[in-house]
C-alpha positions as CSV (number, residue, x, y, z in Angstrom):
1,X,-3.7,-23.4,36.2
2,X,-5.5,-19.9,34.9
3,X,-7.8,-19.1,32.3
4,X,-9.5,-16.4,30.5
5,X,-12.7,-15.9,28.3
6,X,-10.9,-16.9,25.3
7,X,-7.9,-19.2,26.1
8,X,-6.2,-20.6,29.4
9,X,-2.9,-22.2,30.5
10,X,-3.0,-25.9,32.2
11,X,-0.8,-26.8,34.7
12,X,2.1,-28.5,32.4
13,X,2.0,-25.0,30.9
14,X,-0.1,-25.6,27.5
15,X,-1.5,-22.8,26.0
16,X,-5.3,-23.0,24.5
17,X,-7.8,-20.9,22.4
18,X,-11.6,-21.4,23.3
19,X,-13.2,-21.1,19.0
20,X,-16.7,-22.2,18.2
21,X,-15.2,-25.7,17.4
22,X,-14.0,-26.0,20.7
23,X,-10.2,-25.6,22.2
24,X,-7.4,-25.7,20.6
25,X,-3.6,-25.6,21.4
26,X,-1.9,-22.6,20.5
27,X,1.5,-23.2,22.3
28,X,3.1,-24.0,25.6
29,X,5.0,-21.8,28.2
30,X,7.7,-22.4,30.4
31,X,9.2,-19.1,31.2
32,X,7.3,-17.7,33.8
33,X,3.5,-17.2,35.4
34,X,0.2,-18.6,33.9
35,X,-0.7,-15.0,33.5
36,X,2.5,-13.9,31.6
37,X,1.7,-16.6,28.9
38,X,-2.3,-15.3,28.7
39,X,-0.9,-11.9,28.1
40,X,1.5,-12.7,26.0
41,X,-0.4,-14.3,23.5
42,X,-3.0,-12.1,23.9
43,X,-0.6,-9.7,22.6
44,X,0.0,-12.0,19.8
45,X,-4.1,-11.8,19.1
46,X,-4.2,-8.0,19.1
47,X,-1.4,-8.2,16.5
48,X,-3.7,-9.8,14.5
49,X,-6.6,-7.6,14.9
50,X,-4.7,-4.2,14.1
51,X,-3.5,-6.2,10.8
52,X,-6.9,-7.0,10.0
53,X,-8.1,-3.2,10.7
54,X,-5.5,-1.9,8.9
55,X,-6.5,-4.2,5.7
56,X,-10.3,-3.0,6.4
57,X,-9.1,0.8,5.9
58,X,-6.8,-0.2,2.9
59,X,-10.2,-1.3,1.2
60,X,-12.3,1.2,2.4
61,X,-10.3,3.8,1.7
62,X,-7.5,3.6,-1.0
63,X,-8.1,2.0,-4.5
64,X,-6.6,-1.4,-3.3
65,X,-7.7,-3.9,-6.2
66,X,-10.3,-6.7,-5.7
67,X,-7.7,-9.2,-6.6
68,X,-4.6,-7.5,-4.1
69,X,-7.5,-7.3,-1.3
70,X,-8.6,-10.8,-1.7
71,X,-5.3,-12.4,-1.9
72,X,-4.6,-10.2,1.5
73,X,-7.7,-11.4,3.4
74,X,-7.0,-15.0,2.5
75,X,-3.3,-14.5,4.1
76,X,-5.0,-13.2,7.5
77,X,-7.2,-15.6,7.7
78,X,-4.8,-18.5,7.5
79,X,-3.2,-16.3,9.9
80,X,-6.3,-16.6,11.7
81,X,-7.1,-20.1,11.7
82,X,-3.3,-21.2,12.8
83,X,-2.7,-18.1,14.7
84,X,-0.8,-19.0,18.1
85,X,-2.8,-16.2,19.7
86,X,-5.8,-15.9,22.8
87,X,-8.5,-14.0,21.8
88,X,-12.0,-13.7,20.2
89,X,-10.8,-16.0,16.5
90,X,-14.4,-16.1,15.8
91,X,-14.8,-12.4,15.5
92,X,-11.4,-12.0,13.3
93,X,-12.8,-14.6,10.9
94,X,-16.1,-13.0,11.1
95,X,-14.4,-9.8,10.3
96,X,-12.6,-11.2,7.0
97,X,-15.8,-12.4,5.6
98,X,-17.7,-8.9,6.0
99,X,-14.4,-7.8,4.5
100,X,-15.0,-10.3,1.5
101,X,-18.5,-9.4,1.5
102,X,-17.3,-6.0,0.9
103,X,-14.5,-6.3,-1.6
104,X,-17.1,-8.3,-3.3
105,X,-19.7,-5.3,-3.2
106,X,-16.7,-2.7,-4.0
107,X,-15.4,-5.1,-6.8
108,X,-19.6,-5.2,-8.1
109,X,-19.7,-0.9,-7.9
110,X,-16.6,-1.0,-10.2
111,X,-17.8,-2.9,-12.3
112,X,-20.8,-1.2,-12.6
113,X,-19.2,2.1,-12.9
114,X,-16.3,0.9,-15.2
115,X,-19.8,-0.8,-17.5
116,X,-21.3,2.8,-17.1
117,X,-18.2,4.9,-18.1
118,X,-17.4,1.9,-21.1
119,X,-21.5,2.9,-21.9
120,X,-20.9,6.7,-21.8
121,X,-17.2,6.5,-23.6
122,X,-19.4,3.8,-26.0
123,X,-22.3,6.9,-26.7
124,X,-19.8,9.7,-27.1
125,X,-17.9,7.7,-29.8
126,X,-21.3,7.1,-31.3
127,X,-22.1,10.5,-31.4
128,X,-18.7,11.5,-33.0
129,X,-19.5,8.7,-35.4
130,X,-22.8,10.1,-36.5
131,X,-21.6,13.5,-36.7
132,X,-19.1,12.8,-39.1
133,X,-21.5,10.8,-41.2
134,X,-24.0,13.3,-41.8
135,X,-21.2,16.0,-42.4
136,X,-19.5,13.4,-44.7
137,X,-22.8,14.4,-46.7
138,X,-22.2,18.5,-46.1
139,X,-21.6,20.9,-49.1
140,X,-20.3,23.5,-46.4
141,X,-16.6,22.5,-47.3
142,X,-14.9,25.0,-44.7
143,X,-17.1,24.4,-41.9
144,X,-17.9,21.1,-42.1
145,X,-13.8,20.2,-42.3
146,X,-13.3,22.5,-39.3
147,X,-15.8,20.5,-37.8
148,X,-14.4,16.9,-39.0
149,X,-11.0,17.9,-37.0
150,X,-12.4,18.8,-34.2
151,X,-14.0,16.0,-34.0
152,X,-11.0,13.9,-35.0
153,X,-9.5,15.6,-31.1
154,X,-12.9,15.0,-29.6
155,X,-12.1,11.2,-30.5
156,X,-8.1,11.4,-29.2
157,X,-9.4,12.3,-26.0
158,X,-12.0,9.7,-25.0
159,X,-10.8,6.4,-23.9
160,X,-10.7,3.3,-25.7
161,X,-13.5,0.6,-25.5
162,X,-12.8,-3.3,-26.4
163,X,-10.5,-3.8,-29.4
164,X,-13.5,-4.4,-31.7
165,X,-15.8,-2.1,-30.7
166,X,-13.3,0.5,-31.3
167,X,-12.1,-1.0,-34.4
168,X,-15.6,-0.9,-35.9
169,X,-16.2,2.8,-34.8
170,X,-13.1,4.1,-36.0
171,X,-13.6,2.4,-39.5
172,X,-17.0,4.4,-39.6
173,X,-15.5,7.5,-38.8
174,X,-12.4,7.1,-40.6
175,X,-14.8,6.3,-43.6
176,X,-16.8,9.5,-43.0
177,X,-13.9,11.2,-43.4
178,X,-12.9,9.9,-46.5
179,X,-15.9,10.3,-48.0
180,X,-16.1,14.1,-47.3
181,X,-12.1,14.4,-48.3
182,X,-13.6,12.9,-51.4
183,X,-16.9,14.9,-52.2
184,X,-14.7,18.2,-51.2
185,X,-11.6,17.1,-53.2
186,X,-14.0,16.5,-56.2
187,X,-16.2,19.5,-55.8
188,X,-13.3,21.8,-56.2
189,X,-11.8,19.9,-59.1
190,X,-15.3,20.8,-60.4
191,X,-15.5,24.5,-59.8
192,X,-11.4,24.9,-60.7
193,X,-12.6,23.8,-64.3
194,X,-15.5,25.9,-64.0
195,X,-13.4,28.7,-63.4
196,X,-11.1,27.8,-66.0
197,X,-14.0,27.7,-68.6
198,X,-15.3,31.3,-67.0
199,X,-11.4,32.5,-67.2
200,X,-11.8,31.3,-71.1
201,X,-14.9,32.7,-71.3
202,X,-14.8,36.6,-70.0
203,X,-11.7,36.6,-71.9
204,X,-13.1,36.6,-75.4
205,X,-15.7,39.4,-73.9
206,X,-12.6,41.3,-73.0
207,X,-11.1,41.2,-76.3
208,X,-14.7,42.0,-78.1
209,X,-15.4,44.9,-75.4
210,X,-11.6,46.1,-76.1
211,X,-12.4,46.0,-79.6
212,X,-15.6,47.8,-79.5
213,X,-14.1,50.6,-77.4
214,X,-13.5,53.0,-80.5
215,X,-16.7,52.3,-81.8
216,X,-18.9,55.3,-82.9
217,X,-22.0,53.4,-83.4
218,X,-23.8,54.6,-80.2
219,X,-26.7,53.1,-80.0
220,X,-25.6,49.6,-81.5
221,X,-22.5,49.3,-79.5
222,X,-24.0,50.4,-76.5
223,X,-26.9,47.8,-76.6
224,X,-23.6,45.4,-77.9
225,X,-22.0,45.7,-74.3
226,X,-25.4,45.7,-72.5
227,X,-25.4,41.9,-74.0
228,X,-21.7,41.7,-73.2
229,X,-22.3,42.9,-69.3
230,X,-25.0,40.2,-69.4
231,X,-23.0,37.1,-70.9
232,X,-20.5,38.2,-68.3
233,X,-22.5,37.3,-65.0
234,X,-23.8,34.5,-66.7
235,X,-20.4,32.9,-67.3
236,X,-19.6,32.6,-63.7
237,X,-16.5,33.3,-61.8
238,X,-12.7,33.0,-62.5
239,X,-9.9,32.6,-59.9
240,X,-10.1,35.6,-57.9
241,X,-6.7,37.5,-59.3
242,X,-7.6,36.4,-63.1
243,X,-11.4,37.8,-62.3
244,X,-10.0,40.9,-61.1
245,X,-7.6,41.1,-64.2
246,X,-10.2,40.7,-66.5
247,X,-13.1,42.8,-65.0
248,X,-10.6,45.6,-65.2
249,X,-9.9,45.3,-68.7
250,X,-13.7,44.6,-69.4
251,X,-15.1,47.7,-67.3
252,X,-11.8,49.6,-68.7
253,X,-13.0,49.3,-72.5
254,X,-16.8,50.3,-71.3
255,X,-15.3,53.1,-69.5
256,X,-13.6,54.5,-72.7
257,X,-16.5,53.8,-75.2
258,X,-19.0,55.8,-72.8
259,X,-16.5,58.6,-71.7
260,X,-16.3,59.6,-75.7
261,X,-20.3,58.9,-76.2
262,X,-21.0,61.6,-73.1
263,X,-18.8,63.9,-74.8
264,X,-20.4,63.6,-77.8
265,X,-24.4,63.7,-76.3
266,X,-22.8,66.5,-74.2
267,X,-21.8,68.4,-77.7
268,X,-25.5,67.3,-79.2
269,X,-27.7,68.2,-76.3
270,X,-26.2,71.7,-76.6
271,X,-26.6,71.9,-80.2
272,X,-30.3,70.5,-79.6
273,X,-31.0,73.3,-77.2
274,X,-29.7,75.5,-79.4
275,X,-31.7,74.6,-82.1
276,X,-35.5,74.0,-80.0
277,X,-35.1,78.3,-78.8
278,X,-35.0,78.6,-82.7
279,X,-37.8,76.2,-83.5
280,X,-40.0,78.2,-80.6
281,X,-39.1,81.2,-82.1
282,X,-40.6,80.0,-85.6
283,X,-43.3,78.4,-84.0
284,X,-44.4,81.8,-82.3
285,X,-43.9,83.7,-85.8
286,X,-46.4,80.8,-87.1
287,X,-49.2,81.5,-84.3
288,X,-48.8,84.9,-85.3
289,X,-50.8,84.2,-88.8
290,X,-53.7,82.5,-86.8
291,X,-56.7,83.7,-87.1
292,X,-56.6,83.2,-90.9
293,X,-58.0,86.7,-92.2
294,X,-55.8,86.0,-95.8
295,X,-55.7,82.9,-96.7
296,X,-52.8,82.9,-99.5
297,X,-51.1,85.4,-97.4
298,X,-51.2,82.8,-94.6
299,X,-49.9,79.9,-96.8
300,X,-46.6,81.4,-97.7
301,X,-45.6,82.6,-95.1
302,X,-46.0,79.4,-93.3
303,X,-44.1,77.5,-96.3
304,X,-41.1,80.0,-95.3
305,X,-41.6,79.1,-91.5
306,X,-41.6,75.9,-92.3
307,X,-38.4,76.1,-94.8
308,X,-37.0,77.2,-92.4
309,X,-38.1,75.0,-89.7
310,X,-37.0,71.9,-91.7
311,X,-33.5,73.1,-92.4
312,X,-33.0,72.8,-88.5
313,X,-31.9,69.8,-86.5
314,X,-33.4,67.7,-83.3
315,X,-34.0,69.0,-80.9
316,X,-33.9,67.6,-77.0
317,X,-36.3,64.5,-77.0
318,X,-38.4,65.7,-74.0
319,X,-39.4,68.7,-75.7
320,X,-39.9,67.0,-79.4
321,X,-43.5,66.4,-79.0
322,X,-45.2,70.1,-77.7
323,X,-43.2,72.0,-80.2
324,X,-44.0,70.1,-83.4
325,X,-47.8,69.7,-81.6
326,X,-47.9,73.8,-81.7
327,X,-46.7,73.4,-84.9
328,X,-48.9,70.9,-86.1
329,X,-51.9,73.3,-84.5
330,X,-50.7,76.2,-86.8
331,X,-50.8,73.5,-90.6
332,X,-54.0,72.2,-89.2
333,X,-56.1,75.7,-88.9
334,X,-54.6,76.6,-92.1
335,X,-55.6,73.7,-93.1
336,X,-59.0,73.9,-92.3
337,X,-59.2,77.6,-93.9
338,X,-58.1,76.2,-97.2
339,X,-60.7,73.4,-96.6
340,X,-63.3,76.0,-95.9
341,X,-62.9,78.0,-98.6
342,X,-62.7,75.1,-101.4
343,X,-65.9,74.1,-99.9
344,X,-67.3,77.9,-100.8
345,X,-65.9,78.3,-103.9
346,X,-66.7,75.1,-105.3
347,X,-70.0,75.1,-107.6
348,X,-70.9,71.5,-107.5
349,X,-70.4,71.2,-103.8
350,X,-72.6,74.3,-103.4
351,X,-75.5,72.6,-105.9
352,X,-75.2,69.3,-103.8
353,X,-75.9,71.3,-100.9
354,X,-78.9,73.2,-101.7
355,X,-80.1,69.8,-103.0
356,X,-79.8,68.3,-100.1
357,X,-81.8,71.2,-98.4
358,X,-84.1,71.3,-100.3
359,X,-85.2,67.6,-99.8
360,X,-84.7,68.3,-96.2
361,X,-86.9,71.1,-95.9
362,X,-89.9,69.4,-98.4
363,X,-89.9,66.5,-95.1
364,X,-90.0,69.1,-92.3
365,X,-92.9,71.0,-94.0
366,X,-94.3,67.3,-94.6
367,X,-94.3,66.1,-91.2
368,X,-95.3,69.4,-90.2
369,X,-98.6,68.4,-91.8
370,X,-99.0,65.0,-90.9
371,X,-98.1,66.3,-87.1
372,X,-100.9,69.1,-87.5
373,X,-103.5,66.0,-89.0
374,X,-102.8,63.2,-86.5
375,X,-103.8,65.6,-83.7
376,X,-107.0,67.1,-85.4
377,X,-108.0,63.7,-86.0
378,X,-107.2,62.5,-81.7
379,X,-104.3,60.1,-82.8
380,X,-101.7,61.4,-80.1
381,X,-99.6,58.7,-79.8
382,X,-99.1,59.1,-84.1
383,X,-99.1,62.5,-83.4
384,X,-95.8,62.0,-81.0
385,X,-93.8,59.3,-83.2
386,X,-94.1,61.9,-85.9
387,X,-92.9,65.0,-84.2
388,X,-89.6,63.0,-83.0
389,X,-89.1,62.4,-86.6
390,X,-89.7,65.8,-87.3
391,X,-87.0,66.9,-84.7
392,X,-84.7,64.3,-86.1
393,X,-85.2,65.8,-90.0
394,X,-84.6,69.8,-88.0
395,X,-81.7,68.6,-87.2
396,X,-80.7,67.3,-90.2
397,X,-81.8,70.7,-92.1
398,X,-80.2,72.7,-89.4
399,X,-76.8,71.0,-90.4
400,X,-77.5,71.5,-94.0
401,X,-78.5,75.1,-94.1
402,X,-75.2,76.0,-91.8
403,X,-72.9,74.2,-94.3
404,X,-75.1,76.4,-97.3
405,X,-74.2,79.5,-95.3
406,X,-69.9,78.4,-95.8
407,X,-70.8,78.4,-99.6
408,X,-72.2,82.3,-99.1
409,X,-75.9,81.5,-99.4
């Protein structure tokens, strides 16, 4: 008979396993030595163990499914259990359930990780989502569709989630989409009949600027297309090769109206220099007469001057208002002479006067006197009141006997 830690042979050649639960007999040998059988089915138990290892690296270090790993591990161990094999079966068992114990733990982390990525694949459909909902409300058509397809590959390349979850996020994008196809689709129907009403529009101011090209009325026609230039940017734009068309046209009948008014102005400012050297040579033969020493002589010559003066045109505006001012100087001091002298010749006018200074000078002499009496009699503050009248009535007489002195007296 031998043995060993873990099995031995009896002496009709039976083969057992020592386990926890005691012997058991794994088979029976015949052929040879006690020892021979031991190491023989010792060489079945180490079998066993380099499958098990070989399973424990599988798991630990390929991608093995829970399910492939489990249905492995449940093959050794029946291996295990009826294994005709000498060696530690407790410790193989052992093994398989830390094994399980594992695959369970690996099987847990991939769920966790597959719930995390499913989450983060979940958010980053979300966030698509709402980006295409709040551009589905966007009036910046180019960008905002540029955006929308991106988006739409942004989507193509994230993995799918559960059939309804998908389903229900795709409908909200898909409708996001719509809804800006829509908007966009209807916005530019809006502005191509805008731009059909401004086409309509610049094209009757065409036809009235084309019209008005020949005019010759240059103030009215030029304040006609100041309107027309106005109405224009106020009635918006056309298609761009029909705005082009037209504002040609438009700034092309301008162009010819204006051309043929600067040639005219151009014509008239000359004539209008022209004619203010003349009016300042009249104007310096009419300062000539001033001082008036002869009054008649004075008036007609300037009624020749001013003949004269009359029969020519404008001249430029920005010189209008001096020369007819030195003009204006000359009339008014002759003017005044003529004034002057119908004042001296004029009897009545002469017998009003002296009147008049006469009454003036009968209240100086007066409040002479009553100036003279309030002091001789103490009465200052009378005395003072009076003599400001009196300078008031000198003042008065002063005036008087000056305008005597124009009548030659």
């Amino acid at each position: 008979m031998s043995s060993d830690p873990w099995g031995r042979v009896d002496e009709t050649g039976t083969v057992y396993v020592r386990t926890a639960d005691g012997e058991r007999v794994v088979g029976s040998w015949q052929a040879g030595s006690a020892e021979e059988a031991l190491a023989y089915f010792k060489r079945k138990y180490e079998g066993l163990v380099v499958e098990i290892g070989l399973l424990e690296r599988r798991v630990q270090t390929t991608d093995l499914s829970s399910k492939d790993a489990t249905t492995a591990i449940e093959h050794l161990r029946a291996q295990v259990s009826e294994a005709h094999a000498v060696g530690d079966l407790d410790a193989l068992t052992a093994r398989l359930d830390r094994l399980v114990e594992a695959v369970g733990a690996r099987q847990e982390e991939r769920k966790a990780a597959k719930a995390k990525h499913q989450q983060e694949v979940r958010e980053s459909k979300e966030a698509v989502v709402a980006e295409a909902e709040e551009l589905a409300q966007s009036e910046q058509w180019r960008a905002a569709g540029e955006r929308l397809r991106e988006l739409v590959e942004t989507w193509k390349g994230l993995p799918r989630l559960d059939r309804r979850s998908d389903d229900e996020l795709w409908h909200r994008f898909s409708h996001a989409r719509s809804a800006f196809s829509k908007r966009r689709k209807a916005h530019f129907a809006s502005l191509d009949a805008q731009r059909e009403e401004a086409r309509r529009r610049k094209e009757k101011l065409v036809e009235e600027a084309e019209a008005l090209s020949g005019s010759r009325e240059w103030g009215p026609t030029a304040a006609r297309y100041r309107e027309l230039m106005a109405d224009w940017k106020a009635a918006g734009r056309a298609q761009r090769d029909q705005e082009e068309d037209l504002w040609a046209r438009f700034r092309g009948a301008q162009d010819v109206f204006f051309q043929a008014r600067s040639e005219v102005f151009a014509e008239r400012d000359t004539e209008q220099r022209e004619n203010l050297t003349r009016k300042e040579e009249l104007v310096a033969e009419a300062e000539k007469l001033l001082p008036v020493t002869d009054l008649k002589a004075a008036r007609g010559a300037f009624r020749s001057i001013n003949e004269r003066w009359e029969a020519i045109g404008h001249v430029p505006r920005d010189a209008r208002a001096k020369i007819e001012a030195r003009m204006h100087a000359v009339e008014r001091s002759i003017g005044e002479a003529e004034e002057a002298e119908w004042r001296r010749t004029n009897p009545e006018a002469r017998a009003r006067a002296e009147g008049l200074t006469g009454q003036l000078q009968d209240a100086v002499d007066k409040l002479h006197r009553q100036v003279e009496q309030a002091r001789a009699q103490g009465n200052n503050a009378k005395a003072d009141k009076l003599a400001r009248e009196l300078e008031g009535r000198q003042a008065l007489l002063d005036q008087a006997l000056k305008g005597l002195r124009e009548f030659g007296g």
